[in-house]
PDB file of N, CA, C, O and CB in Angstrom:
ATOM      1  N   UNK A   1       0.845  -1.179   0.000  1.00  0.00           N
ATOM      2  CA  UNK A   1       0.000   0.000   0.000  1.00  0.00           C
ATOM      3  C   UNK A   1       0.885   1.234   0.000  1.00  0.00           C
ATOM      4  O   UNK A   1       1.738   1.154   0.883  1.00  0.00           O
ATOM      5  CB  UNK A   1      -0.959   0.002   1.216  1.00  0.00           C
ATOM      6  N   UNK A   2       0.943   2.246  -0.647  1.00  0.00           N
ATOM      7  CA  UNK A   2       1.246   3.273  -0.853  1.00  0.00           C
ATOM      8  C   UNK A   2       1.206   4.255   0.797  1.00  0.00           C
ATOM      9  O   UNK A   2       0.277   4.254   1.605  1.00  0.00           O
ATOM     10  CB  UNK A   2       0.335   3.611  -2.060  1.00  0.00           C
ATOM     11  N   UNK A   3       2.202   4.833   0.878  1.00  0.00           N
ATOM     12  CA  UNK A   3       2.243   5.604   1.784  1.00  0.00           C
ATOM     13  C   UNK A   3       1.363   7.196   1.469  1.00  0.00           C
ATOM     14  O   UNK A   3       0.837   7.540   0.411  1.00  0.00           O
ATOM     15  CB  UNK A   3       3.722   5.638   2.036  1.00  0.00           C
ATOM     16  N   UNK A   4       1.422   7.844   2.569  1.00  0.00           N
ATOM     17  CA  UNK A   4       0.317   9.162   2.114  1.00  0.00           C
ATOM     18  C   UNK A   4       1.552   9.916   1.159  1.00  0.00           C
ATOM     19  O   UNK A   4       1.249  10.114  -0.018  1.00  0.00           O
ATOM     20  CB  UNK A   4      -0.446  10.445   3.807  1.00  0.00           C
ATOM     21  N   UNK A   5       2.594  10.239   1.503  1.00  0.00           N
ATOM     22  CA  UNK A   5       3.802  10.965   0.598  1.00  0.00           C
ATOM     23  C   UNK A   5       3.803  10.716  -0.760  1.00  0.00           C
ATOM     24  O   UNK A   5       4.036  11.556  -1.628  1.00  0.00           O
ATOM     25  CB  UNK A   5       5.193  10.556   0.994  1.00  0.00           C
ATOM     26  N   UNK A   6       3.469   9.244  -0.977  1.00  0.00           N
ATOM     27  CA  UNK A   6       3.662   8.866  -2.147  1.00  0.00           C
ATOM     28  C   UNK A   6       2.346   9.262  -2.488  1.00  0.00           C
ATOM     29  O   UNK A   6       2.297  10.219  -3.260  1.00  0.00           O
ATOM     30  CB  UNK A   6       4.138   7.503  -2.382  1.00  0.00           C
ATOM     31  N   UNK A   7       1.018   8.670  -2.035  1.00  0.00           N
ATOM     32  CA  UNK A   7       0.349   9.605  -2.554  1.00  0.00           C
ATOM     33  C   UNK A   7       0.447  10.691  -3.328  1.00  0.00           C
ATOM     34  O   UNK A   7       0.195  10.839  -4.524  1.00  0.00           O
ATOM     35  CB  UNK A   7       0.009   9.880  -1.954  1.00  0.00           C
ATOM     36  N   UNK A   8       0.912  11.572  -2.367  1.00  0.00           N
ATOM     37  CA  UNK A   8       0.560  13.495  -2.658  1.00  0.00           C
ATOM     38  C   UNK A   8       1.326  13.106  -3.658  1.00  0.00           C
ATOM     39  O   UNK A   8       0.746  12.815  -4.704  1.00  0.00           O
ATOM     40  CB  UNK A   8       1.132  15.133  -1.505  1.00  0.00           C
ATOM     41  N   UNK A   9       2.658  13.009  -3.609  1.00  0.00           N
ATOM     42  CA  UNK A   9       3.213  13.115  -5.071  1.00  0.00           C
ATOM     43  C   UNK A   9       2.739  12.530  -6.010  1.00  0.00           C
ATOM     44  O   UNK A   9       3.097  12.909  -7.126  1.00  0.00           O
ATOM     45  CB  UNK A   9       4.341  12.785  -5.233  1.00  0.00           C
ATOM     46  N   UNK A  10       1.877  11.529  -5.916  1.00  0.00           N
ATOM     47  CA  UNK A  10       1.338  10.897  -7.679  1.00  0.00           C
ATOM     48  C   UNK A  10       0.153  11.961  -7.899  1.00  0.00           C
ATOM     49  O   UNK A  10      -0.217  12.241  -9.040  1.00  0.00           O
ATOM     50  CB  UNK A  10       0.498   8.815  -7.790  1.00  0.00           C
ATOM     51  N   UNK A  11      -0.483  12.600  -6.643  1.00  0.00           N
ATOM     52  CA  UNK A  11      -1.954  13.449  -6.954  1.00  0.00           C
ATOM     53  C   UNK A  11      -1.110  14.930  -7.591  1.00  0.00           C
ATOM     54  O   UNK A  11      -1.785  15.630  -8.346  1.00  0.00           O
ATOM     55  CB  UNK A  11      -3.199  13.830  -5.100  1.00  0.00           C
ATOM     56  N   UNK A  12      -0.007  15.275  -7.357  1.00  0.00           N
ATOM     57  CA  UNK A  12       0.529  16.408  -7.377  1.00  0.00           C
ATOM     58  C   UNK A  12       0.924  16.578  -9.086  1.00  0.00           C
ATOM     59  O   UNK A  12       0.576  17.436  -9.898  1.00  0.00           O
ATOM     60  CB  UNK A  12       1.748  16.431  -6.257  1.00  0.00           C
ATOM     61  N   UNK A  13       2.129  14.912  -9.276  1.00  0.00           N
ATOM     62  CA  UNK A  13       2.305  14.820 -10.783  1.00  0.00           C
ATOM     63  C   UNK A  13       0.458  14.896 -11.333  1.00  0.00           C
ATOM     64  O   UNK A  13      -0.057  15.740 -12.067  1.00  0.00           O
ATOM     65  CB  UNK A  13       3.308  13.049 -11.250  1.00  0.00           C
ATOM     66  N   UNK A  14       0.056  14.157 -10.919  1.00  0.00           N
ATOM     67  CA  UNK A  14      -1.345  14.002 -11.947  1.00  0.00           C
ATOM     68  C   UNK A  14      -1.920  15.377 -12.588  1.00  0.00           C
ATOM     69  O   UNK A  14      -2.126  15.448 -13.800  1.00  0.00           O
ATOM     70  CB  UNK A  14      -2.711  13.349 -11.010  1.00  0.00           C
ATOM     71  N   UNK A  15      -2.209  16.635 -11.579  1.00  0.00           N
ATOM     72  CA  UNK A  15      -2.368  17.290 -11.390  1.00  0.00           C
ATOM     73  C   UNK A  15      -1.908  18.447 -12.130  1.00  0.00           C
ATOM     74  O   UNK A  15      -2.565  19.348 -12.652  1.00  0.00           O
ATOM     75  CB  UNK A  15      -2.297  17.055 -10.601  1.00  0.00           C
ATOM     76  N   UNK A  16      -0.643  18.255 -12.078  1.00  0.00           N
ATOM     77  CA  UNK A  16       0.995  19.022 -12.521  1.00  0.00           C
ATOM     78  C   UNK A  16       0.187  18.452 -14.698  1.00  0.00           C
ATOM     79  O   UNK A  16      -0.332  19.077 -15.622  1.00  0.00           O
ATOM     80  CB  UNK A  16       3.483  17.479 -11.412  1.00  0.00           C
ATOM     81  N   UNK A  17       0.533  17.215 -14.477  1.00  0.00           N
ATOM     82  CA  UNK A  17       0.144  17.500 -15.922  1.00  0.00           C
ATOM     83  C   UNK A  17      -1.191  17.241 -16.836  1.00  0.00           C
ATOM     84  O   UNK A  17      -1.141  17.136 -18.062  1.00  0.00           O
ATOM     85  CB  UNK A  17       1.015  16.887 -16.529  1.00  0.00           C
ATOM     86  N   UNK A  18      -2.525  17.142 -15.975  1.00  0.00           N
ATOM     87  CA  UNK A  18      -3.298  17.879 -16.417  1.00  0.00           C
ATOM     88  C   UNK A  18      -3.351  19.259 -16.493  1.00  0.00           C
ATOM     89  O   UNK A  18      -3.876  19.874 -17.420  1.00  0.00           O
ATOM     90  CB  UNK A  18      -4.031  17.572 -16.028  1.00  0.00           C
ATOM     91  N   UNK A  19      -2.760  19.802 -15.431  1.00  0.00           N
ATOM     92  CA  UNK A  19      -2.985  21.391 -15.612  1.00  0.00           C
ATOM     93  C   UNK A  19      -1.790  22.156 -16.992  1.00  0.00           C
ATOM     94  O   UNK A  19      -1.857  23.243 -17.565  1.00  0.00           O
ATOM     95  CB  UNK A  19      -2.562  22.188 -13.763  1.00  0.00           C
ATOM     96  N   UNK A  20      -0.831  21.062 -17.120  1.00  0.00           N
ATOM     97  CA  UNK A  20      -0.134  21.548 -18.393  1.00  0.00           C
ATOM     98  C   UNK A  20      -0.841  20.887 -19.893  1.00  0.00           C
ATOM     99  O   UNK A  20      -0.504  21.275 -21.011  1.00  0.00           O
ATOM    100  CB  UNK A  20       1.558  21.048 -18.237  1.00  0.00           C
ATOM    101  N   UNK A  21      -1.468  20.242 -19.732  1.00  0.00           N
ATOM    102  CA  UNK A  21      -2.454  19.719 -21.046  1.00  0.00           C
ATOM    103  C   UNK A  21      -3.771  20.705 -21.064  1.00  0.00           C
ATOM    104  O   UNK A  21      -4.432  20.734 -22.102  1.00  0.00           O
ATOM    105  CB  UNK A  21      -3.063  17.889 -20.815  1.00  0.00           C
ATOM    106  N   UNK A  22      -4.141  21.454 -20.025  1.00  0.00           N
ATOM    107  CA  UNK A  22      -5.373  22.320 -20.351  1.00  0.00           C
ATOM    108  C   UNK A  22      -4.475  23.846 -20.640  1.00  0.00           C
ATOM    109  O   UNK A  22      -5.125  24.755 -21.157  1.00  0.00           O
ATOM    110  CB  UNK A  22      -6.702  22.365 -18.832  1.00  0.00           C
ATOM    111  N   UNK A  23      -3.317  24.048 -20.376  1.00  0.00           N
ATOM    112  CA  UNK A  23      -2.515  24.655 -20.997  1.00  0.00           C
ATOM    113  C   UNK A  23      -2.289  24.711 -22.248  1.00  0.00           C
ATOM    114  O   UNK A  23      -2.659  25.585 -23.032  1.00  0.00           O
ATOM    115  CB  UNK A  23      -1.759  24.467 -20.620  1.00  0.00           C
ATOM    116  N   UNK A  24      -1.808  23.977 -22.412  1.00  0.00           N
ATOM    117  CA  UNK A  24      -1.231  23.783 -23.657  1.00  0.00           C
ATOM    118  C   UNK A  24      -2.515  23.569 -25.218  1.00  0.00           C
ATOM    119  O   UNK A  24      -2.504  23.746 -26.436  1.00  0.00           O
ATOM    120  CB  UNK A  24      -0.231  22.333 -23.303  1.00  0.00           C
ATOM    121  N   UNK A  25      -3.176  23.237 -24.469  1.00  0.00           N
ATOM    122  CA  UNK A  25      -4.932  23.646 -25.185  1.00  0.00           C
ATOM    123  C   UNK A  25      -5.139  24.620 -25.363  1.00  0.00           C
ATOM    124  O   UNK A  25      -5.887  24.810 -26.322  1.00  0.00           O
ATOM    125  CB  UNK A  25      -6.182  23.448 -24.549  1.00  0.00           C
ATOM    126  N   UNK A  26      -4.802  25.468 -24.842  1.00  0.00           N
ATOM    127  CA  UNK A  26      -5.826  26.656 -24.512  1.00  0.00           C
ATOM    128  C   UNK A  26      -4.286  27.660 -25.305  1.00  0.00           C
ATOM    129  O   UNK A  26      -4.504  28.804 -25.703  1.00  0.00           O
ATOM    130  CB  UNK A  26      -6.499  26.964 -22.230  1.00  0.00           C
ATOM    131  N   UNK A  27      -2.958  27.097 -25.421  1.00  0.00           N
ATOM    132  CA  UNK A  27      -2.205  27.938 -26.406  1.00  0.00           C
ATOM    133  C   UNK A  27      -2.226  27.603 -27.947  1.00  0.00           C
ATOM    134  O   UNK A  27      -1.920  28.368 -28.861  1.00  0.00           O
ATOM    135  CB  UNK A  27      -0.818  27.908 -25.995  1.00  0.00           C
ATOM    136  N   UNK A  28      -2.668  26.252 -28.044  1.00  0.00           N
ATOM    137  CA  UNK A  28      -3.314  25.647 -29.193  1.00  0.00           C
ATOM    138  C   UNK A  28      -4.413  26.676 -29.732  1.00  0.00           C
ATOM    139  O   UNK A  28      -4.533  27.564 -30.576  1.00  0.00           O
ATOM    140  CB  UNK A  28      -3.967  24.215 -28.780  1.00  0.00           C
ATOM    141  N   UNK A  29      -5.111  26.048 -28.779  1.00  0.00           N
ATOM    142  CA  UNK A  29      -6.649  27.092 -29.479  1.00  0.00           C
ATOM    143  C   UNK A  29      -6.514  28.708 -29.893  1.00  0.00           C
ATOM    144  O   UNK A  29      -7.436  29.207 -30.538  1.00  0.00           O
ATOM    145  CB  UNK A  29      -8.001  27.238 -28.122  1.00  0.00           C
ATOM    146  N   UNK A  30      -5.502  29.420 -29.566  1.00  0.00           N
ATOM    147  CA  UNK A  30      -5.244  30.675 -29.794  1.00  0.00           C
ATOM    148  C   UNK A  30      -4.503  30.810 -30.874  1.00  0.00           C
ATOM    149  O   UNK A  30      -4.688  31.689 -31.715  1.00  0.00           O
ATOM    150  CB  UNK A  30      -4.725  31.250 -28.817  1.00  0.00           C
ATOM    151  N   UNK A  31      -3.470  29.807 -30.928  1.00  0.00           N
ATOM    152  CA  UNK A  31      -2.783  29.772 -32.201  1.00  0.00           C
ATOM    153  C   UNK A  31      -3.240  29.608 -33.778  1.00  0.00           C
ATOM    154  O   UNK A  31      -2.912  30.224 -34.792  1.00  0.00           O
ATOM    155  CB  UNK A  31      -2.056  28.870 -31.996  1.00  0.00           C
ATOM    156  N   UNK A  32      -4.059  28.607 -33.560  1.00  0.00           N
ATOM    157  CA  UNK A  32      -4.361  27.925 -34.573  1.00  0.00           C
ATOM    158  C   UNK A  32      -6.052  28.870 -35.622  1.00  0.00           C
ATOM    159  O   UNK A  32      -7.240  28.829 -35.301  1.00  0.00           O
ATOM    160  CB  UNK A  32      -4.593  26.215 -33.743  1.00  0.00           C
ATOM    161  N   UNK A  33      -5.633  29.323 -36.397  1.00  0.00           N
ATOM    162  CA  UNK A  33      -6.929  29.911 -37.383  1.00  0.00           C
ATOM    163  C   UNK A  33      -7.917  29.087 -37.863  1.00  0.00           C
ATOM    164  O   UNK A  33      -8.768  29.734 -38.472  1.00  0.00           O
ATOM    165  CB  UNK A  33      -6.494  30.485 -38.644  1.00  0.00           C
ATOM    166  N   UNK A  34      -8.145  27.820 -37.818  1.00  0.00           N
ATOM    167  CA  UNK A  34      -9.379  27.207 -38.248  1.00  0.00           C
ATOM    168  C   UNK A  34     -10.681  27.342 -37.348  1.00  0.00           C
ATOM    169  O   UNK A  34     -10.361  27.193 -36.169  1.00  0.00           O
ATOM    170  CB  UNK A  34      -9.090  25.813 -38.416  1.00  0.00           C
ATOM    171  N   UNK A  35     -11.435  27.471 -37.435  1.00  0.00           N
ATOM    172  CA  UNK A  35     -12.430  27.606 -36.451  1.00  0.00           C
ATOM    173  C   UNK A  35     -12.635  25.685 -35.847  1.00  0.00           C
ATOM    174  O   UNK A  35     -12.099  25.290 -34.812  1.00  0.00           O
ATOM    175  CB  UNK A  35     -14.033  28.489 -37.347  1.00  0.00           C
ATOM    176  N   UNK A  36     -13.402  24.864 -36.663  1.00  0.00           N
ATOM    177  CA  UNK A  36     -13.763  23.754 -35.789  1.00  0.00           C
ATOM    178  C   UNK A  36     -12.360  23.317 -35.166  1.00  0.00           C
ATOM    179  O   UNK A  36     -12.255  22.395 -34.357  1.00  0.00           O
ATOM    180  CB  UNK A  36     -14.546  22.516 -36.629  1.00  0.00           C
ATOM    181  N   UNK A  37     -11.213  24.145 -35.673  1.00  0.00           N
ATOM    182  CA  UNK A  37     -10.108  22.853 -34.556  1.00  0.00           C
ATOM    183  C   UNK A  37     -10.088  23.645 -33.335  1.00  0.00           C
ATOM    184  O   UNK A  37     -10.010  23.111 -32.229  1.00  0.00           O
ATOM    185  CB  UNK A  37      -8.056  22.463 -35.106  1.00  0.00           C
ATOM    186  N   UNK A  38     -10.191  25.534 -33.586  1.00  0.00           N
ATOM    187  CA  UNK A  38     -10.668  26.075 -31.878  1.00  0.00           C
ATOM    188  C   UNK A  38     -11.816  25.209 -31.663  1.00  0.00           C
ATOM    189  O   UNK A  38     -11.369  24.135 -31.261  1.00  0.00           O
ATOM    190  CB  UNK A  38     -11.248  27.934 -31.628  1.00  0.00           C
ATOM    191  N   UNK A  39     -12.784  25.177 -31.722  1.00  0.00           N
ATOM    192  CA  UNK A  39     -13.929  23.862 -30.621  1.00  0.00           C
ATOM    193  C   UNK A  39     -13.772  22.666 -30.579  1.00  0.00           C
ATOM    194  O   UNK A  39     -14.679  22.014 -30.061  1.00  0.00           O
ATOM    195  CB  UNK A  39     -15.400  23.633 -30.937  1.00  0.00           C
ATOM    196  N   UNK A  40     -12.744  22.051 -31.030  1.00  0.00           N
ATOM    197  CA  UNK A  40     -12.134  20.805 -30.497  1.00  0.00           C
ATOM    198  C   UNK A  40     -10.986  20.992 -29.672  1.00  0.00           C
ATOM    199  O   UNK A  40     -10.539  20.112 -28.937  1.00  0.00           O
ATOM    200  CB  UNK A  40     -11.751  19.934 -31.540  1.00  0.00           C
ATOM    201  N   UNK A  41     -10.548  22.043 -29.783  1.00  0.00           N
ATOM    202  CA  UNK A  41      -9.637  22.548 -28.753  1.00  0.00           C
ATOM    203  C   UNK A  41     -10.437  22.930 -27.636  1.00  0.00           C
ATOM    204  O   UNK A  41     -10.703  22.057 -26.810  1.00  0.00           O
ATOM    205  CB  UNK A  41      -8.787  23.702 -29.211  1.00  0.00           C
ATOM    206  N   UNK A  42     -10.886  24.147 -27.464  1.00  0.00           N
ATOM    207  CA  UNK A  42     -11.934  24.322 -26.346  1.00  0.00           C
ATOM    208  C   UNK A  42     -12.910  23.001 -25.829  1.00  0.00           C
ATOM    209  O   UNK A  42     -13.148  23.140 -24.629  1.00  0.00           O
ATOM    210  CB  UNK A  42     -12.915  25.457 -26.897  1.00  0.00           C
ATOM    211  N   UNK A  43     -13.387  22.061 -26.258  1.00  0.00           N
ATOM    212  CA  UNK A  43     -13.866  21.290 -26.057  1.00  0.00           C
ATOM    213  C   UNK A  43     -13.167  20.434 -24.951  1.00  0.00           C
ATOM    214  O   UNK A  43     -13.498  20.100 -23.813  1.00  0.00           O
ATOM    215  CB  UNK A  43     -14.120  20.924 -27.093  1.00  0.00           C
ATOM    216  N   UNK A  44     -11.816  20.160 -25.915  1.00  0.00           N
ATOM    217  CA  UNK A  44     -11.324  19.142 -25.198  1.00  0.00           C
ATOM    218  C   UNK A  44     -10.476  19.682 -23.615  1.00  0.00           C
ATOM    219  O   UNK A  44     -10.071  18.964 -22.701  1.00  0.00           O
ATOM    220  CB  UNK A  44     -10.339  18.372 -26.305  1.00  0.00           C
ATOM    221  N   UNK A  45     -10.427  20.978 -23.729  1.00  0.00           N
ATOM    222  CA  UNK A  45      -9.943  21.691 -22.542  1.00  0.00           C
ATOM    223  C   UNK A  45     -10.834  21.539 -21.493  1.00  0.00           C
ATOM    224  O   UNK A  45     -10.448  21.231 -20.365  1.00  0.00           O
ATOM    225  CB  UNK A  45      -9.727  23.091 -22.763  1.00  0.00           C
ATOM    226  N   UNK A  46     -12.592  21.826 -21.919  1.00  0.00           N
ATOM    227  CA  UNK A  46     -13.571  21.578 -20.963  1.00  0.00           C
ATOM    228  C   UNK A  46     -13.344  20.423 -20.598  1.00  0.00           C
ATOM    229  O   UNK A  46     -12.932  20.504 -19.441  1.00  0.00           O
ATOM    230  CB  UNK A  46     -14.841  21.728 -21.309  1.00  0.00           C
ATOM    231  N   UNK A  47     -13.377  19.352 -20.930  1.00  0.00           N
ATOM    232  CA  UNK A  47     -13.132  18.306 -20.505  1.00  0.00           C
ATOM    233  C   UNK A  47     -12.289  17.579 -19.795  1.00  0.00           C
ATOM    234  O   UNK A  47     -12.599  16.576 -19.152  1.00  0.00           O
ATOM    235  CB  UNK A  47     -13.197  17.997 -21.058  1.00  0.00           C
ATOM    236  N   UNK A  48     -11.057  18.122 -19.900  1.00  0.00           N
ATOM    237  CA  UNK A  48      -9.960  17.908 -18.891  1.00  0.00           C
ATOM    238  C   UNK A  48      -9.877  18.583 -18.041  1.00  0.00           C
ATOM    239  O   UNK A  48      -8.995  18.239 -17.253  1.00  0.00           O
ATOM    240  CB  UNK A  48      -8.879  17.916 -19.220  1.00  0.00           C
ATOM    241  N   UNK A  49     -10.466  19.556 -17.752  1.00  0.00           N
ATOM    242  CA  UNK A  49     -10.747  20.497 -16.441  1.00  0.00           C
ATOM    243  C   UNK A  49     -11.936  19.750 -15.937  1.00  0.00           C
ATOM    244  O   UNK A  49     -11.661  19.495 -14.764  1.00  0.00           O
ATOM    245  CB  UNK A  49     -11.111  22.261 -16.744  1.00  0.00           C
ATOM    246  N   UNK A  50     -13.028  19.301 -16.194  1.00  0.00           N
ATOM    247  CA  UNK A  50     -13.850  18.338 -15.489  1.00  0.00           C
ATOM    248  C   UNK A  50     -13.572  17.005 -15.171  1.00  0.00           C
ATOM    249  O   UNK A  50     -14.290  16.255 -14.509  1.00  0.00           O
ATOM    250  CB  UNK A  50     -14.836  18.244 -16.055  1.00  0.00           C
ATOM    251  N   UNK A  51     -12.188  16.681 -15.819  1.00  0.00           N
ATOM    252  CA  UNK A  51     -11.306  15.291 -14.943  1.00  0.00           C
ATOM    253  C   UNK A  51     -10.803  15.804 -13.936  1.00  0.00           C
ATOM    254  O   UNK A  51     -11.007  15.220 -12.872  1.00  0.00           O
ATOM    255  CB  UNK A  51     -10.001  14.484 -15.661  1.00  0.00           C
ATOM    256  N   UNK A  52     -10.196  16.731 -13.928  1.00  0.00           N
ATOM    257  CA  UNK A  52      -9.515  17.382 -12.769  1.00  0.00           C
ATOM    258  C   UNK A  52      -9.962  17.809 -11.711  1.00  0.00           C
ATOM    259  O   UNK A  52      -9.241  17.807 -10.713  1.00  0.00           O
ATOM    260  CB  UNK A  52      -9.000  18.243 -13.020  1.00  0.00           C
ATOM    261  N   UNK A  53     -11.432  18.341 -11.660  1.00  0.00           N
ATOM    262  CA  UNK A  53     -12.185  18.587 -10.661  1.00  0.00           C
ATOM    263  C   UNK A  53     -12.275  17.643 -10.117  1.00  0.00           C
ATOM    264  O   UNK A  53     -12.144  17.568  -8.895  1.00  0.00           O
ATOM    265  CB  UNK A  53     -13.192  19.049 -10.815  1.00  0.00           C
ATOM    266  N   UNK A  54     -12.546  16.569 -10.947  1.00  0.00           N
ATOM    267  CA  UNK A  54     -13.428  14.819 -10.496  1.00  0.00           C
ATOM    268  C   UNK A  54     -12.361  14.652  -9.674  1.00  0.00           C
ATOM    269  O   UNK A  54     -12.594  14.654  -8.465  1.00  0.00           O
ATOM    270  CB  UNK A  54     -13.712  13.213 -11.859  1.00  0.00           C
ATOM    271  N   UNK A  55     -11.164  14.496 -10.076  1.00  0.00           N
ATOM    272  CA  UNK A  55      -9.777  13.972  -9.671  1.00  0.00           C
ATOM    273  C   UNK A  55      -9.967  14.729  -7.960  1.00  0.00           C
ATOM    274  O   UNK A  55     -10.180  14.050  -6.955  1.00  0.00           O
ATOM    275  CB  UNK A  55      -8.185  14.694 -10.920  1.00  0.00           C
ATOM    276  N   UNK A  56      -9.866  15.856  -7.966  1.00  0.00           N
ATOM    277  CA  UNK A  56      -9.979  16.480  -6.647  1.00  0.00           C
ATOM    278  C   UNK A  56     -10.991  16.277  -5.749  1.00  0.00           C
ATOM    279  O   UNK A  56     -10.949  16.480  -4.535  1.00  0.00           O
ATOM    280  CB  UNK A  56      -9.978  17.662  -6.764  1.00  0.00           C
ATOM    281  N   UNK A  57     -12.047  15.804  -6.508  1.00  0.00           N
ATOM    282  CA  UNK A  57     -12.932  15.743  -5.612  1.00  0.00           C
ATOM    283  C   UNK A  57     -12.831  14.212  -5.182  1.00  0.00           C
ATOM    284  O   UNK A  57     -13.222  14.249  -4.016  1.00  0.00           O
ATOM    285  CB  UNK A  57     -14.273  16.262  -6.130  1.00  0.00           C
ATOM    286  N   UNK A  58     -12.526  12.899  -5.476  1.00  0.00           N
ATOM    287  CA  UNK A  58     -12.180  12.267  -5.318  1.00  0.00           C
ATOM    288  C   UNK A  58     -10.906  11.919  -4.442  1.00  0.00           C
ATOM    289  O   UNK A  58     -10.793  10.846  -3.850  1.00  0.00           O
ATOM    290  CB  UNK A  58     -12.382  12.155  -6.100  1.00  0.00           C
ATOM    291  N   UNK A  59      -9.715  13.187  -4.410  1.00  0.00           N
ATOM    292  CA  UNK A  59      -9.222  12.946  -3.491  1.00  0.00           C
ATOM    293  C   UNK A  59      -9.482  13.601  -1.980  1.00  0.00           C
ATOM    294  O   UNK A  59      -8.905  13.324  -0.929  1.00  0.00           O
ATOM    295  CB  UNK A  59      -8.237  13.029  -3.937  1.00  0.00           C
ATOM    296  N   UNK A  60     -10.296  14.337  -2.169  1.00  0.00           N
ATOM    297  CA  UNK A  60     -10.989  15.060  -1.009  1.00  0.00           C
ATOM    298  C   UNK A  60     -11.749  14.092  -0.121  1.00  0.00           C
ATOM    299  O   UNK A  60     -11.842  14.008   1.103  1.00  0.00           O
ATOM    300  CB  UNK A  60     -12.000  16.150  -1.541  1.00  0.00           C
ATOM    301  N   UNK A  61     -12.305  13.331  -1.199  1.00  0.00           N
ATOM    302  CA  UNK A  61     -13.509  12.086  -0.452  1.00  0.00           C
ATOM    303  C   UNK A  61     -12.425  11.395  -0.174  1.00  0.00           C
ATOM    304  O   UNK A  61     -12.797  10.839   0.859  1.00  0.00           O
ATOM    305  CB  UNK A  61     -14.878  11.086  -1.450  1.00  0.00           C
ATOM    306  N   UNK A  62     -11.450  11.067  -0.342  1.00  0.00           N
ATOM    307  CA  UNK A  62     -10.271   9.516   0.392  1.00  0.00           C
ATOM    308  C   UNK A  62      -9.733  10.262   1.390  1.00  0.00           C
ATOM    309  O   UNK A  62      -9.593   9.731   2.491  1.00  0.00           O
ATOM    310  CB  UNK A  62      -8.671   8.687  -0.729  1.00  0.00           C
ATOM    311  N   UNK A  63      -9.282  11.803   1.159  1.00  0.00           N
ATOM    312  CA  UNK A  63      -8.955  12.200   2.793  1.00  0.00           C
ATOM    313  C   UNK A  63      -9.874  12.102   3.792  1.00  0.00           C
ATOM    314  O   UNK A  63      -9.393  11.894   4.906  1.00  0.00           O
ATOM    315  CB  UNK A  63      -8.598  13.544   2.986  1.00  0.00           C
ATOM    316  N   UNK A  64     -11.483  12.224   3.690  1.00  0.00           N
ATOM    317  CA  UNK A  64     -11.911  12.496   4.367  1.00  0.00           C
ATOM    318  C   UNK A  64     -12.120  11.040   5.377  1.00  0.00           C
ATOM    319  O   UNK A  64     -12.326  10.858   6.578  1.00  0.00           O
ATOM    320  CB  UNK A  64     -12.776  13.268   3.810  1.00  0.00           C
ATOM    321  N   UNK A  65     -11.963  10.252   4.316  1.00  0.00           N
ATOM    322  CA  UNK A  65     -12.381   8.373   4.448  1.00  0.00           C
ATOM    323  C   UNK A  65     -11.573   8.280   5.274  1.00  0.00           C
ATOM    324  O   UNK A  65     -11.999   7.894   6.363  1.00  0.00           O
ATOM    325  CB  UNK A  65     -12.157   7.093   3.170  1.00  0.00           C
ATOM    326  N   UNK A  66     -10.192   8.552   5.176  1.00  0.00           N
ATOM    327  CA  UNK A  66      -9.062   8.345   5.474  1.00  0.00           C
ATOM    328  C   UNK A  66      -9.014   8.858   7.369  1.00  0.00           C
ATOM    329  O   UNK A  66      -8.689   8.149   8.321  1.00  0.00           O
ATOM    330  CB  UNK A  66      -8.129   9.190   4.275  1.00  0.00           C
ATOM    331  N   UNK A  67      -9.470  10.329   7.370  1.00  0.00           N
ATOM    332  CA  UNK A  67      -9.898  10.870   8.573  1.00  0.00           C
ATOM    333  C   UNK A  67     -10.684  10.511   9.235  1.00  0.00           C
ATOM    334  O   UNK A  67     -10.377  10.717  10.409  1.00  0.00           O
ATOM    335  CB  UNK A  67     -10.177  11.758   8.562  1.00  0.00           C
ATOM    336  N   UNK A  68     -11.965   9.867   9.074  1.00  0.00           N
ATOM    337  CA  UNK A  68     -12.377   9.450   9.689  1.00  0.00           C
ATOM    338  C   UNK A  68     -13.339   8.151   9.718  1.00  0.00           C
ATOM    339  O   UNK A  68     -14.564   8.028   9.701  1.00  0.00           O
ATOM    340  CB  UNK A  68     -12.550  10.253   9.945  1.00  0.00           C
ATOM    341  N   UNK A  69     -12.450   7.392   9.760  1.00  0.00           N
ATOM    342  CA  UNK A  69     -12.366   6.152   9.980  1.00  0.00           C
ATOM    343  C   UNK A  69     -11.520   5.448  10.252  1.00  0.00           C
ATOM    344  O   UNK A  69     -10.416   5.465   9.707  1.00  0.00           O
ATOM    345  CB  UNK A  69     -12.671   5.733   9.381  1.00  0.00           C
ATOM    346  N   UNK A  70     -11.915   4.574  11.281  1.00  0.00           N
ATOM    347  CA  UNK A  70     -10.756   4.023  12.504  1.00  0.00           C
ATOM    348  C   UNK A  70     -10.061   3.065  11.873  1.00  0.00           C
ATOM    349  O   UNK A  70     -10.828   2.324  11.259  1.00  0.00           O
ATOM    350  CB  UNK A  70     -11.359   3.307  13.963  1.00  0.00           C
ATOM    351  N   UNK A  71      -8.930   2.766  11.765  1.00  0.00           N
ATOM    352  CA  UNK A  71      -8.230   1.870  11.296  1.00  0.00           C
ATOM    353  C   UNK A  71      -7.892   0.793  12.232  1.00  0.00           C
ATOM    354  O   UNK A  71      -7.601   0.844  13.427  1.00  0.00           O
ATOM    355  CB  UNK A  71      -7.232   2.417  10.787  1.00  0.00           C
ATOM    356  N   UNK A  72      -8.001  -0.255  11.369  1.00  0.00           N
ATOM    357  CA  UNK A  72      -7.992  -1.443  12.376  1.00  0.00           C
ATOM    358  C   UNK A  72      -6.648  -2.141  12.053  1.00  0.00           C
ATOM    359  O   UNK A  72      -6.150  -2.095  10.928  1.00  0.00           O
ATOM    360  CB  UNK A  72      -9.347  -2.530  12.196  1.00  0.00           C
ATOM    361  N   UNK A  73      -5.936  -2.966  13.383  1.00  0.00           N
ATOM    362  CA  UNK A  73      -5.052  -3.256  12.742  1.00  0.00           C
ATOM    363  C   UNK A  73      -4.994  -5.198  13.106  1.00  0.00           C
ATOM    364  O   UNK A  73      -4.136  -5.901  12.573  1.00  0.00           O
ATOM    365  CB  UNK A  73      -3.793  -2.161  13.173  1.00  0.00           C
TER     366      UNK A  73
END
């Protein structure tokens, strides 16, 4: 089982590069002059920002699991 350290650091990388893929979208989408590839760009940015929420909110719910509830040994 994974320690909490190791944790944070895999939630941190995860994190680290979704937030550079909704980046890097969003310099895409500015760059680029076609219109439908901006809304597949924007699109796909919405969408990885609603993994990322999920992602957080999911780790919010395991801290909380984590807090409170007694561990047995």
């Amino acid at each position: 089982m994974a320690t909490t350290s190791q944790r944070t650091n895999r939630r941190d990388i995860a994190l680290s590069s979704l937030n550079a893929a909704v980046e890097a979208l969003n310099i895409a989408k500015e760059a680029v002059s076609i219109t439908p590839a901006k809304a597949v760009f924007g699109t796909v940015s919405v969408i990885l920002k609603m993994i990322r929420v999920s992602f957080l909110l999911a780790c919010v719910e395991r801290l909380q699991d984590d807090i409170y509830t007694p561990r047995t040994q």
